[in-house]
SERO-4910 file (N, C-alpha, C, O; in steps of 0.05 Angstrom, whole numbers):
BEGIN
 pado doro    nc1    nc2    nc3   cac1   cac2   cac3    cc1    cc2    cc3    oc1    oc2    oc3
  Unk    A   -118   -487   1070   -141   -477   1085   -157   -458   1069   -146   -440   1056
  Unk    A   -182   -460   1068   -195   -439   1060   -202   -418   1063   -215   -416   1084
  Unk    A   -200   -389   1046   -204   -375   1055   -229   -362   1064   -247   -368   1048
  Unk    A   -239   -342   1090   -264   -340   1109   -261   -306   1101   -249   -287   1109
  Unk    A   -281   -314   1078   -296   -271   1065   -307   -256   1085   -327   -266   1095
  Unk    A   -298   -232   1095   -312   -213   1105   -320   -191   1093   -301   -179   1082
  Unk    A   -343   -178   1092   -343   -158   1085   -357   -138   1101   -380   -144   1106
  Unk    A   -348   -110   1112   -365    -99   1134   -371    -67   1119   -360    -51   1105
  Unk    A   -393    -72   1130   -405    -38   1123   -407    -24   1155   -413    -35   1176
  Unk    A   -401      0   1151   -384     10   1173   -403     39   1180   -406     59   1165
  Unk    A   -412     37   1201   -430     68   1208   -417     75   1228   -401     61   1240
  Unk    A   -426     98   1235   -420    109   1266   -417     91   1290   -397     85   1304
  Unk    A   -439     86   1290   -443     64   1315   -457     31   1307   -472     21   1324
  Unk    A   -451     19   1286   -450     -7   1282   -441    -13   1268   -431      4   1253
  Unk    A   -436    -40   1261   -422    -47   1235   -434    -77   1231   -432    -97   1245
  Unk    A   -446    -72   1208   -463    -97   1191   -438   -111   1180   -418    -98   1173
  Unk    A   -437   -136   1179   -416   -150   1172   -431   -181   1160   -448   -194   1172
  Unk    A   -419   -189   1134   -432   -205   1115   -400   -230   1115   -378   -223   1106
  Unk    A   -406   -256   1125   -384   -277   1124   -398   -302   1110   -415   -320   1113
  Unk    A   -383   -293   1095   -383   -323   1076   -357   -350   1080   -332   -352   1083
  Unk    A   -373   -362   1079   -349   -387   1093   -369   -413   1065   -374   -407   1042
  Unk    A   -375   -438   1077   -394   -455   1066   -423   -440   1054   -434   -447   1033
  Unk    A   -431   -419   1068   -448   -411   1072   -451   -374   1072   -433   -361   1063
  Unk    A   -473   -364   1080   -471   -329   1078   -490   -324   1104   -513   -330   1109
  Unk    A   -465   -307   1121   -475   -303   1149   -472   -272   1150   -453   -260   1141
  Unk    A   -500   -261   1165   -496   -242   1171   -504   -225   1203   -521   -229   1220
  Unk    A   -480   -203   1202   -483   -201   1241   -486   -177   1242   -477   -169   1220
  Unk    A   -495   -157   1255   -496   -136   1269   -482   -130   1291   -487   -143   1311
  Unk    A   -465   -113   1294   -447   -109   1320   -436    -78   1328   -426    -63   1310
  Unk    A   -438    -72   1353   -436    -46   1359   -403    -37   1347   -382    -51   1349
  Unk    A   -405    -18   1338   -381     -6   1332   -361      7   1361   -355     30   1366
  Unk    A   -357    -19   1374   -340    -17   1393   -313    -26   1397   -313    -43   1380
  Unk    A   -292    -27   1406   -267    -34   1405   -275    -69   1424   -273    -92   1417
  Unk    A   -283    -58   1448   -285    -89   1454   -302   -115   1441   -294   -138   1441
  Unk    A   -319   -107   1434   -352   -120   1422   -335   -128   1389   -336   -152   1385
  Unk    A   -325   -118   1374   -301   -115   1348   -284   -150   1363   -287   -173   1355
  Unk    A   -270   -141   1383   -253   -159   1388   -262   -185   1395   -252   -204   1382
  Unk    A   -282   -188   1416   -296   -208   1419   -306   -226   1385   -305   -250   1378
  Unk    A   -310   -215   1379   -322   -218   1351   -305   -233   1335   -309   -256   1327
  Unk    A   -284   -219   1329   -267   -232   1307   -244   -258   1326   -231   -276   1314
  Unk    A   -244   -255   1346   -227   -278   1364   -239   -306   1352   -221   -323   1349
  Unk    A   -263   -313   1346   -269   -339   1334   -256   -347   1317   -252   -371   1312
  Unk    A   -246   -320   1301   -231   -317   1269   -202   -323   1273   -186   -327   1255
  Unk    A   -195   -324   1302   -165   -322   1295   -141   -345   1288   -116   -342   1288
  Unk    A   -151   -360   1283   -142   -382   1268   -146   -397   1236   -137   -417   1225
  Unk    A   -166   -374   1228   -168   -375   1197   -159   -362   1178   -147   -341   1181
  Unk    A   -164   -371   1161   -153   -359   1136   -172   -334   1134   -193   -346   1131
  Unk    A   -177   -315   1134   -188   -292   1138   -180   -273   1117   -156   -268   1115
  Unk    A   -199   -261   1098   -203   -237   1078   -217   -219   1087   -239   -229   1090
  Unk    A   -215   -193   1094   -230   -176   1110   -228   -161   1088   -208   -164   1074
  Unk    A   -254   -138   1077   -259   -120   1066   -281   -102   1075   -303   -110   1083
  Unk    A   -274    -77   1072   -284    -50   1080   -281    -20   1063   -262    -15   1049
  Unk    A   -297     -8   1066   -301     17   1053   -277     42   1067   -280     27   1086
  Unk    A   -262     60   1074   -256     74   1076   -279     96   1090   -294    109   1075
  Unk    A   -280     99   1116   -303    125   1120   -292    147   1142   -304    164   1155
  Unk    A   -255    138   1143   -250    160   1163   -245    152   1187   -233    131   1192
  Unk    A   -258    171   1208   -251    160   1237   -270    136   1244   -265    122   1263
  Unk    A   -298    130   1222   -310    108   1233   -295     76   1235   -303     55   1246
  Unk    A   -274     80   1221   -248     62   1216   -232     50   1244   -222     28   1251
  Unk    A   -235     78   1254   -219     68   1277   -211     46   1302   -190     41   1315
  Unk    A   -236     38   1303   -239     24   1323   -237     -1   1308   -236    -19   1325
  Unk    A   -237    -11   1283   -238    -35   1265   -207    -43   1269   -198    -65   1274
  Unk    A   -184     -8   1264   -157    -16   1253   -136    -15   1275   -111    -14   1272
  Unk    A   -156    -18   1308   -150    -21   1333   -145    -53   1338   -128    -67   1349
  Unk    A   -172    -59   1324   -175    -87   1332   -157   -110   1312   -142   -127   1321
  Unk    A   -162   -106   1286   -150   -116   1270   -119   -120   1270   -110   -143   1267
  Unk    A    -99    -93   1274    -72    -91   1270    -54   -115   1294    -30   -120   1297
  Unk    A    -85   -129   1311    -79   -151   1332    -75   -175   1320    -63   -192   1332
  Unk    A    -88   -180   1292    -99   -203   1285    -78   -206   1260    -65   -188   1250
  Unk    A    -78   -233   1252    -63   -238   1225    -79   -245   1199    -75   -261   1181
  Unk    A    -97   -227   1204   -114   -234   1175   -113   -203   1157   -113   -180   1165
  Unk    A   -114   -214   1129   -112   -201   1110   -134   -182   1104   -153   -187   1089
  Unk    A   -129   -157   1117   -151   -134   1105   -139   -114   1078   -117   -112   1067
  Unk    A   -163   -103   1075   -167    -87   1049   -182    -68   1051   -205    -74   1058
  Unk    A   -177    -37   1047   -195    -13   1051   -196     -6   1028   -176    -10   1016
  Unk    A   -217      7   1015   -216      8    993   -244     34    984   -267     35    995
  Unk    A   -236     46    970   -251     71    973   -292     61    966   -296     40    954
  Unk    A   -312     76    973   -335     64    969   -337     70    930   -349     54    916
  Unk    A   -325     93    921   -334    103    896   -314     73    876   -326     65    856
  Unk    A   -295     63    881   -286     51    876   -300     19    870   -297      3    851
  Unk    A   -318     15    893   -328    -19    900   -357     -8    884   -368    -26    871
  Unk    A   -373     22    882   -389     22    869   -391     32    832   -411     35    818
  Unk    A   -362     34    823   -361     32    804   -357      2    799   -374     -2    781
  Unk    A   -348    -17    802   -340    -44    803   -370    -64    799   -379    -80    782
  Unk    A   -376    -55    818   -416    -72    822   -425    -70    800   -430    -93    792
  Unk    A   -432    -51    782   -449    -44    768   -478    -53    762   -479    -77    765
  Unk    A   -492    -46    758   -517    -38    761   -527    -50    778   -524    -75    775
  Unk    A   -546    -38    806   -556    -47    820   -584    -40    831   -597    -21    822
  Unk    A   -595    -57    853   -617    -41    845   -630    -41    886   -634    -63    897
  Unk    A   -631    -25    896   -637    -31    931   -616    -21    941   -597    -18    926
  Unk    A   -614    -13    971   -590     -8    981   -597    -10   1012   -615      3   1022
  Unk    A   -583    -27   1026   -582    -26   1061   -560    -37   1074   -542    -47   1060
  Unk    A   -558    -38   1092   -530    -47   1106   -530    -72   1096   -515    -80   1079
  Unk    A   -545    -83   1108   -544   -118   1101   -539   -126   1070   -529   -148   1066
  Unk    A   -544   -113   1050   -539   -108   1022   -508   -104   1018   -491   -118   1007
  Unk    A   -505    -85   1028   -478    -62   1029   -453    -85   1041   -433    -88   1027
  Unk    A   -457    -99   1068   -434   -114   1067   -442   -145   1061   -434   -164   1074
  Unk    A   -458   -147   1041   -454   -173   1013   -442   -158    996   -426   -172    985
  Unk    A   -442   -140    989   -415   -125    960   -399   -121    962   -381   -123    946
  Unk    A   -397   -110    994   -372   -109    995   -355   -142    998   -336   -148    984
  Unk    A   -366   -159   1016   -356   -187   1019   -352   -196    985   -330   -199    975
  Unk    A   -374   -199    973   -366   -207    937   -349   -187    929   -332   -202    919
  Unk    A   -340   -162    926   -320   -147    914   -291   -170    924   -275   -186    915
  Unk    A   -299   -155    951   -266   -166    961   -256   -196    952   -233   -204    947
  Unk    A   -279   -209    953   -276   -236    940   -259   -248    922   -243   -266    923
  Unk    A   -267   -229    900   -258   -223    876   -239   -208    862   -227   -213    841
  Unk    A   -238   -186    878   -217   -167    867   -190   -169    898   -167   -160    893
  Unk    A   -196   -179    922   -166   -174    930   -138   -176    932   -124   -170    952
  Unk    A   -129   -188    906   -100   -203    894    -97   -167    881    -75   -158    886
  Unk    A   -116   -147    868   -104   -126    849   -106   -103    870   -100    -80    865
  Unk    A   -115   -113    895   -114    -80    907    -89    -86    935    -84   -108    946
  Unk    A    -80    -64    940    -57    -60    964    -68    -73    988    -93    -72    991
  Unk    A    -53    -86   1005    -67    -99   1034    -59    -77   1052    -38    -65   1054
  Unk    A    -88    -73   1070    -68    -50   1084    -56    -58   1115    -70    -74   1128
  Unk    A    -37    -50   1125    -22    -45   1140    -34    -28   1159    -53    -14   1153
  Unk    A    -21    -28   1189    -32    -14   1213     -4     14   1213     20     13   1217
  Unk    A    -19     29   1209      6     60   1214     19     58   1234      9     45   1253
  Unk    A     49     71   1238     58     76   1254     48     96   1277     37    116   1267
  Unk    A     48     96   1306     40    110   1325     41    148   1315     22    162   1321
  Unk    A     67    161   1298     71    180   1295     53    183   1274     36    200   1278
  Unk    A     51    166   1245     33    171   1223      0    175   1235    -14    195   1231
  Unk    A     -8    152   1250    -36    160   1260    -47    183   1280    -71    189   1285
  Unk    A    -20    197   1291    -34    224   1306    -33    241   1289    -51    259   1291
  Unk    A     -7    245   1262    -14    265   1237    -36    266   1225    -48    286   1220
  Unk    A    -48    232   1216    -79    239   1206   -100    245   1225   -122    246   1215
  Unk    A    -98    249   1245   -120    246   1267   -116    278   1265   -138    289   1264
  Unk    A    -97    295   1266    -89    318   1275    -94    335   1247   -105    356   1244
  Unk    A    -84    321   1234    -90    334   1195   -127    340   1194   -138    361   1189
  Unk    A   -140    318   1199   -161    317   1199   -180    336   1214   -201    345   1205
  Unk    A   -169    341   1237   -182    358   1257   -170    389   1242   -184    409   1236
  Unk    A   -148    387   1239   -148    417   1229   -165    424   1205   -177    446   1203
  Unk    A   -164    405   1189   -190    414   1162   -213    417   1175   -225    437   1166
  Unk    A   -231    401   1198   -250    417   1207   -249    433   1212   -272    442   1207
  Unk    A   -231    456   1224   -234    483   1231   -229    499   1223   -228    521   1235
  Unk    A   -220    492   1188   -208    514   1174   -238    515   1153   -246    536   1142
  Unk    A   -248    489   1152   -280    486   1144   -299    508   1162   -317    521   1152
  Unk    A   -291    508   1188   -312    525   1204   -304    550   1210   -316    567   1223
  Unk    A   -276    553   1196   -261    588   1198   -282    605   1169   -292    628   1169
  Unk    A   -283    587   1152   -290    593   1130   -318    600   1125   -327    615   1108
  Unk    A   -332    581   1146   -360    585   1139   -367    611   1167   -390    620   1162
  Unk    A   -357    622   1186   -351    638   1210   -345    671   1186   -357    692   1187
  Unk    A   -323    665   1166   -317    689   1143   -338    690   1140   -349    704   1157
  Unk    A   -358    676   1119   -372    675   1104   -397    687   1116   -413    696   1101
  Unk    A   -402    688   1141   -422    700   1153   -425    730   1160   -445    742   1167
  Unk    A   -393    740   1158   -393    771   1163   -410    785   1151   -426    802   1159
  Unk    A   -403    771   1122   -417    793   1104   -456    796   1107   -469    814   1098
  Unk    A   -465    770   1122   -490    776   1118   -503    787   1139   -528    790   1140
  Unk    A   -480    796   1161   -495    812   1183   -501    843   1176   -517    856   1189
  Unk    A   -487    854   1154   -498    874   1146   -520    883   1140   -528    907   1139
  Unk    A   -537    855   1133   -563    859   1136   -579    860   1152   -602    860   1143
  Unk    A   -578    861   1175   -579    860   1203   -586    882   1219   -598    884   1241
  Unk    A   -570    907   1196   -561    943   1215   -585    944   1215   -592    954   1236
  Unk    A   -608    938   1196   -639    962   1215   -645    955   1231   -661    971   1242
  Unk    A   -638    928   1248   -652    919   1279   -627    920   1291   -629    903   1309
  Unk    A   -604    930   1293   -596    928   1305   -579    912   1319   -572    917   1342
  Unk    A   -571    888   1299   -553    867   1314   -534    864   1302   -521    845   1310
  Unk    A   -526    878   1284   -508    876   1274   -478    880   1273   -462    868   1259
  Unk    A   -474    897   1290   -443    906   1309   -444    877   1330   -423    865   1333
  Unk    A   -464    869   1342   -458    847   1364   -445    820   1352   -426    806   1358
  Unk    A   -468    819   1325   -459    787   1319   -436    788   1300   -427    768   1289
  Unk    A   -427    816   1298   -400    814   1283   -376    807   1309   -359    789   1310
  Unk    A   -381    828   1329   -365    821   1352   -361    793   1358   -339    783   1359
  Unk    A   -391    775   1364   -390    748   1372   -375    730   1346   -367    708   1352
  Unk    A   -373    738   1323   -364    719   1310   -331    726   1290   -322    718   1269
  Unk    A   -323    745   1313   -296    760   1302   -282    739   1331   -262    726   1326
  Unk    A   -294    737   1363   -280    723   1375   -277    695   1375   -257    682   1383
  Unk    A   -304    684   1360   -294    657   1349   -287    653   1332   -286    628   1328
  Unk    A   -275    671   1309   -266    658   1285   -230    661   1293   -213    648   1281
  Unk    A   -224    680   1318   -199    680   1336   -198    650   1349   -183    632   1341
  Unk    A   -212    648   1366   -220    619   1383   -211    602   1369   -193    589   1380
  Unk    A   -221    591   1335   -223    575   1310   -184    577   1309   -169    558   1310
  Unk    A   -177    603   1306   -149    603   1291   -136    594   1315   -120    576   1311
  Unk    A   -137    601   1339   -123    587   1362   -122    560   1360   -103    548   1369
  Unk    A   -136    550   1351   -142    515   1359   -121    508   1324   -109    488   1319
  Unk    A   -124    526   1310   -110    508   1285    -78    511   1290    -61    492   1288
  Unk    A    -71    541   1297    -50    543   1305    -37    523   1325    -14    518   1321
  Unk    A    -53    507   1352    -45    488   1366    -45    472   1356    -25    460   1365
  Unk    A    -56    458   1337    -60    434   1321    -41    428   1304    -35    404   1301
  Unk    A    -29    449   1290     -3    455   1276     15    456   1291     34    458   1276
  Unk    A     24    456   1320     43    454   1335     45    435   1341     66    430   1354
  Unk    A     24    412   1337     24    380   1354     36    376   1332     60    370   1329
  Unk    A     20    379   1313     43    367   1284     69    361   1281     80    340   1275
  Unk    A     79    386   1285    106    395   1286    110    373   1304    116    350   1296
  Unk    A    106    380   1330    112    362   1356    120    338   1350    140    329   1360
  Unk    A    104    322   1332    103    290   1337    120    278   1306    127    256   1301
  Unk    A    122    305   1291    142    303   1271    175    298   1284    192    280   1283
  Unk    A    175    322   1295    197    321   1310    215    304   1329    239    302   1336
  Unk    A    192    293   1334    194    270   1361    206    246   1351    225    235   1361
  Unk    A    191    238   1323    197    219   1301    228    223   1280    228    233   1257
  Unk    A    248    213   1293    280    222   1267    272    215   1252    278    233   1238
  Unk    A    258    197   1235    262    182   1218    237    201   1196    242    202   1172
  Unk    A    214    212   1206    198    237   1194    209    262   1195    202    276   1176
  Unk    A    227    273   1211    236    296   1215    258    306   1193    260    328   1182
  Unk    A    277    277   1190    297    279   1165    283    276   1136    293    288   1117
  Unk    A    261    259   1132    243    263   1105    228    292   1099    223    300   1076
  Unk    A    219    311   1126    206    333   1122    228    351   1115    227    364   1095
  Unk    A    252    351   1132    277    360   1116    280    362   1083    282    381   1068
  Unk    A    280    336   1081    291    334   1055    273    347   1028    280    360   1008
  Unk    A    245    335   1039    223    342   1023    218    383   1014    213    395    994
  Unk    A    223    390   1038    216    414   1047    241    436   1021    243    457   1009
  Unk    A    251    417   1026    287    421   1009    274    435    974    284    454    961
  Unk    A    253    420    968    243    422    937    226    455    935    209    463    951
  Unk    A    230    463    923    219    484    908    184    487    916    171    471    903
  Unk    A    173    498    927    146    511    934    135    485    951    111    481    952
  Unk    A    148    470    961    141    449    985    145    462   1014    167    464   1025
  Unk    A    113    472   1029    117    475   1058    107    461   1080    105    436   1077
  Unk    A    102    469   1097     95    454   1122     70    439   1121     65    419   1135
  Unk    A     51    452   1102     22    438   1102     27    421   1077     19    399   1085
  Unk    A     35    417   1053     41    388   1033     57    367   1049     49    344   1051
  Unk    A     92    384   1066    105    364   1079     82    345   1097     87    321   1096
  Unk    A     68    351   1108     52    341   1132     32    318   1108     37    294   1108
  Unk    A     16    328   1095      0    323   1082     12    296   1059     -3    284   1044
  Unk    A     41    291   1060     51    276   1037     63    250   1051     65    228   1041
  Unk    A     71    259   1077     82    240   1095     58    233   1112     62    219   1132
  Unk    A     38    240   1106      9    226   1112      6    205   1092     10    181   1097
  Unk    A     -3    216   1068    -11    197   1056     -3    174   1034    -15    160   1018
  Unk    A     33    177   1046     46    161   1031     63    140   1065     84    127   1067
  Unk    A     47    145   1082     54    126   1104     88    127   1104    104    109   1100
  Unk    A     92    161   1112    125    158   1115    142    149   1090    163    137   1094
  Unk    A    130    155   1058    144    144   1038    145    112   1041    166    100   1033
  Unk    A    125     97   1053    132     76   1050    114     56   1047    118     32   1048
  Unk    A     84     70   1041     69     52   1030     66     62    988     61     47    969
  Unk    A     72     87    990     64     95    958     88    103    951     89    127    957
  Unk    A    114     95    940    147    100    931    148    111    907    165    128    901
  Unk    A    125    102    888    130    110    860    120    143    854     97    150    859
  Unk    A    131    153    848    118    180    839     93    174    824     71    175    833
  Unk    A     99    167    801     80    170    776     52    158    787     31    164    776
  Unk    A     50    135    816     29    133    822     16    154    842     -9    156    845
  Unk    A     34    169    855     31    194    868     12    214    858     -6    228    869
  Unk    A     22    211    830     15    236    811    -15    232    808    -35    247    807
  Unk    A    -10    202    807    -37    193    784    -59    192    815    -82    197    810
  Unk    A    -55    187    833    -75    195    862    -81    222    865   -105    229    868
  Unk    A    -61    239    865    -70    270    860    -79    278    843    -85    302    846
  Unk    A    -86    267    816    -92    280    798    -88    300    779   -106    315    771
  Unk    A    -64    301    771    -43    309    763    -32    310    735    -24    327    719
  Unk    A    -36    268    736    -29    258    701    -51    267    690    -72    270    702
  Unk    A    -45    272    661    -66    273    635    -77    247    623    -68    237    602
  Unk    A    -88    241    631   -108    214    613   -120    219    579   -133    239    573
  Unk    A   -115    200    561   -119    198    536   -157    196    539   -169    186    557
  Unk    A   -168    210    515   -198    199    514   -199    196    487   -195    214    471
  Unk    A   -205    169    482   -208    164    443   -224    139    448   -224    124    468
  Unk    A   -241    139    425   -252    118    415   -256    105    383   -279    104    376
  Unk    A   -240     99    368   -247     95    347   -235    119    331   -213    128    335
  Unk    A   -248    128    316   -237    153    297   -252    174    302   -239    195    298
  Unk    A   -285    180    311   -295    192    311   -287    210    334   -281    234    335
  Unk    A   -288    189    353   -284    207    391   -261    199    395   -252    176    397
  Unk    A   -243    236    399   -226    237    407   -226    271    414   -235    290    401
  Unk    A   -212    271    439   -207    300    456   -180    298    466   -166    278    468
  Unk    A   -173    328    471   -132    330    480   -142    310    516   -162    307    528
  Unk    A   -122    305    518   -112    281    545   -116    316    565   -109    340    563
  Unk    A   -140    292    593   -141    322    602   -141    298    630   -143    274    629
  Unk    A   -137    318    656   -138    304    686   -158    288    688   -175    288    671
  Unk    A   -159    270    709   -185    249    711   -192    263    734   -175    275    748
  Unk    A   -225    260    741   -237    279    763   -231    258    793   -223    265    815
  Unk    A   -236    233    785   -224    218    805   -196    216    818   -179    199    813
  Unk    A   -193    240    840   -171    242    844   -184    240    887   -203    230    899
  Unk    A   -154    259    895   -153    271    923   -157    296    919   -136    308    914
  Unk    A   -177    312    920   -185    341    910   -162    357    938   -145    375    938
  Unk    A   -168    343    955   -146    366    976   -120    367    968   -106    387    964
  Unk    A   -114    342    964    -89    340    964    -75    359    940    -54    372    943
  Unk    A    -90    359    919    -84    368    900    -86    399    895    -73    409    877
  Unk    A   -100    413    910   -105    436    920    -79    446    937    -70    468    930
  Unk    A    -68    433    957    -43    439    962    -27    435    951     -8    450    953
  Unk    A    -25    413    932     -7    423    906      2    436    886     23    438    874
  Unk    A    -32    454    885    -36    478    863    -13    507    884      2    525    878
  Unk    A    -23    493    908    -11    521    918     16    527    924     29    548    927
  Unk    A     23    494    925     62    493    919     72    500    897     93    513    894
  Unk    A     53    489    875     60    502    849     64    528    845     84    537    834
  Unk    A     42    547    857     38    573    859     59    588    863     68    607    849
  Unk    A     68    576    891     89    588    908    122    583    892    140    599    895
  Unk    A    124    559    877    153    554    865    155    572    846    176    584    841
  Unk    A    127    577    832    134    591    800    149    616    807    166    622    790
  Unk    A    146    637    838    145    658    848    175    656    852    188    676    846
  Unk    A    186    639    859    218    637    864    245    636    837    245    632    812
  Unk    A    260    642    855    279    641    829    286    607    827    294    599    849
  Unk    A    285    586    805    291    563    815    290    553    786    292    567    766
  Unk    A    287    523    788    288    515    749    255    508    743    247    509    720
  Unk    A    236    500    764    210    503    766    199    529    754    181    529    736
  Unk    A    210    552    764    196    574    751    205    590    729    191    608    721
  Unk    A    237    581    714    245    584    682    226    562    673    213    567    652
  Unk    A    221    537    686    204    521    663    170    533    659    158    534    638
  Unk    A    162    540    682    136    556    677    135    580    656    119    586    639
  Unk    A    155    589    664    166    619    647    161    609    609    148    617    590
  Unk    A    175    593    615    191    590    591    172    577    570    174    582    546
  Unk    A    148    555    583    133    548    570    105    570    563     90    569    543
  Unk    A    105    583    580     90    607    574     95    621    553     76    628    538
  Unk    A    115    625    548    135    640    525    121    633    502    111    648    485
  Unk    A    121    598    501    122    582    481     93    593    466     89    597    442
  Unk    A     72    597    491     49    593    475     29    575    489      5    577    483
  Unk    A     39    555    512     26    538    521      6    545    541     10    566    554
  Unk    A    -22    527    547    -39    540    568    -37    543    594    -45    524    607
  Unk    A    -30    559    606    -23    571    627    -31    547    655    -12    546    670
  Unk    A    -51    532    661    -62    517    673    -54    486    670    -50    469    688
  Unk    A    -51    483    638    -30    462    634      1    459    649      8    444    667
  Unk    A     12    476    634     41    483    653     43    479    678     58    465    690
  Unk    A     23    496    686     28    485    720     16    465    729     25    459    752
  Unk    A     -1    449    722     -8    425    728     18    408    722     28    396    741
  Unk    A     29    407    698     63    395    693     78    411    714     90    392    724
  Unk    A     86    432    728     99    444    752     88    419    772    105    401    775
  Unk    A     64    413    786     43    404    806     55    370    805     54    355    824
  Unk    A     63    363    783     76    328    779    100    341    787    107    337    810
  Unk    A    118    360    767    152    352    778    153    366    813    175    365    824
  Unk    A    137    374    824    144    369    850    141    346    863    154    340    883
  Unk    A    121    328    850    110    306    862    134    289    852    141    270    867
  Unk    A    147    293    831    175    269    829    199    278    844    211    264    860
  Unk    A    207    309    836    223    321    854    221    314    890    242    314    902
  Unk    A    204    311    901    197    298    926    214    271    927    235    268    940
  Unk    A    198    247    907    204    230    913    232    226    911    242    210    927
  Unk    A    248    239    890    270    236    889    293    234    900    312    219    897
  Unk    A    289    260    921    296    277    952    300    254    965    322    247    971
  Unk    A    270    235    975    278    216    992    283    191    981    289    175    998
  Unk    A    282    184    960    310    159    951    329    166    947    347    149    944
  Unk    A    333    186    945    375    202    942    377    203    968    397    192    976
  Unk    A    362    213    989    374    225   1011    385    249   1015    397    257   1035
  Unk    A    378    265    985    405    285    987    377    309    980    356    306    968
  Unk    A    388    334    996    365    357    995    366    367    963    384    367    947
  Unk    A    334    377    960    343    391    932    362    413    920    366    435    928
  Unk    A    370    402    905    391    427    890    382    430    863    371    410    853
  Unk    A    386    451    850    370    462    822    390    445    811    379    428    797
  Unk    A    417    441    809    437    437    791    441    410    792    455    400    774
  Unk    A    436    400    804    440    364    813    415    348    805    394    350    816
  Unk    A    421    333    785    405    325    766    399    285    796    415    270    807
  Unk    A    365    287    795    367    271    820    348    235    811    348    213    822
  Unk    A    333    248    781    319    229    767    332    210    756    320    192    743
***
């Protein structure tokens, strides 16, 4: 049977969608759960290649409809499908899912198929997500104290510090609840509750990486390998040479998960501070001479293997129990 190309470009409220079959068809359709379903039911007896961009919660209602169907999708980041295109020249929806339909075309044998999350994984990202909004809007709520000082010759300046000292309370209430659903639906889940265990077990690993790692490794069971872990966080050192002339020391690639990796810096942070074999190796390479930022970027990977290790042993970390 042959296979039936989709490719959809994905907005708030529609989704342009480009099918190639004999021919190159294109549809417009509300970004709705029912109007989605109606839609692809024609499809459900074909050979079906679905491809899409990654945009978040606009996802949602696609990976409602889809996780019904037995056709092969693919999410795949936009920076990714627009390094791939190269050079182009125009841009609109109707454009947008023909590239994406020819990408997927072409490249979906080398990229991962994705899978529908478990019920517990999809309220962690839904809940992960919502808390970075409001630690985004705690921040920019800080950031405003300081400019009410300019404020004292008229006078408003004691009020709108008042008004924005009770919402930046308001803000921490809602993260603090948000971090309790977490917990909650961790808990609820044995099979997440004993990996946050184990994970938690490693040296400067807390509650916000545990959450954040069993997000984005689908419960350890869509991403297993460390070293590809590393290399998504941004972490590994990449070679740059060309010939004899161009060549520089192997430094991180910018194409990473900037958050993720950010809570990594701060596990790192937190292990060097403990007594453990993480922070004689920080120590120790310091000693040597080495750049301070280097080192702990090498700290920022052996947690990311030390993790994985935890949960293919099964066994919590111990400094002395060699687990690689």
């Amino acid at each position: 049977m042959k296979n039936i190309i989709v490719g959809i470009d994905i907005s708030s409220k529609t989704l342009d969608i480009c099918v190639k079959e004999e021919s190159v068809n294109y549809f417009s359709i509300e970004n709705n759960v029912q109007v989605i379903k109606r839609f692809f039911k024609r499809y459900s007896d074909e050979n079906v290649i679905i491809g899409m961009e990654n945009t978040g919660r606009y996802n949602w209602n696609l990976f409602e409809v889809l996780e019904k169907f037995n056709f092969r999708v693919y999410v795949i980041s936009a920076l990714h499908i627009k390094k791939s295109i190269g050079l182009v020249r125009g841009k609109n929806d109707k454009i947008d899912a023909l590239r994406i339909c020819n990408f997927i075309e072409k490249n979906y044998q080398e990229n991962r198929e994705w899978k529908p999350s478990s019920r517990s994984i999809k309220k962690i990202k839904i809940l992960l997500t919502e808390r970075a909004l409001r630690i985004k809007i705690k921040k920019q709520l800080m950031a405003q104290q300081h400019d009410y000082k300019l404020m004292k010759g008229i006078g408003l300046d004691k009020e709108l510090k008042s008004l924005n000292v009770k919402l930046i309370k308001s803000v921490e209430e809602q993260i603090k609840a948000i971090e309790n659903d977490i917990e909650k639906v961790i808990h609820d889940d044995q099979s997440l509750s004993q990996k946050q265990k184990l994970i938690k077990s490693v040296p400067g690993v807390g509650q916000v990486l545990s959450w954040t790692l069993l997000s984005k490794t689908e419960g350890f069971t869509v991403i297993t390998d460390p070293r590809k872990m590393a290399c998504y966080s941004g972490v590994v050192p990449f070679d740059f040479q060309s010939g004899t002339s161009l060549k520089r020391r192997p430094r991180v690639s910018m194409l990473a998960d900037k958050g993720l990796k950010t809570i990594l810096h701060l596990a790192a942070m937190s292990a060097i501070r403990l007594d453990n074999d993480l922070s004689k190796y920080y120590h120790r390479k310091i000693d040597e001479g080495k750049n301070k930022m280097s080192v702990l970027n090498a700290v920022r990977n052996k947690i990311i293997h030390r993790v994985f290790a935890v949960i293919k042993k099964q066994i919590p970390y111990q400094k002395d129990l060699v687990l690689s």
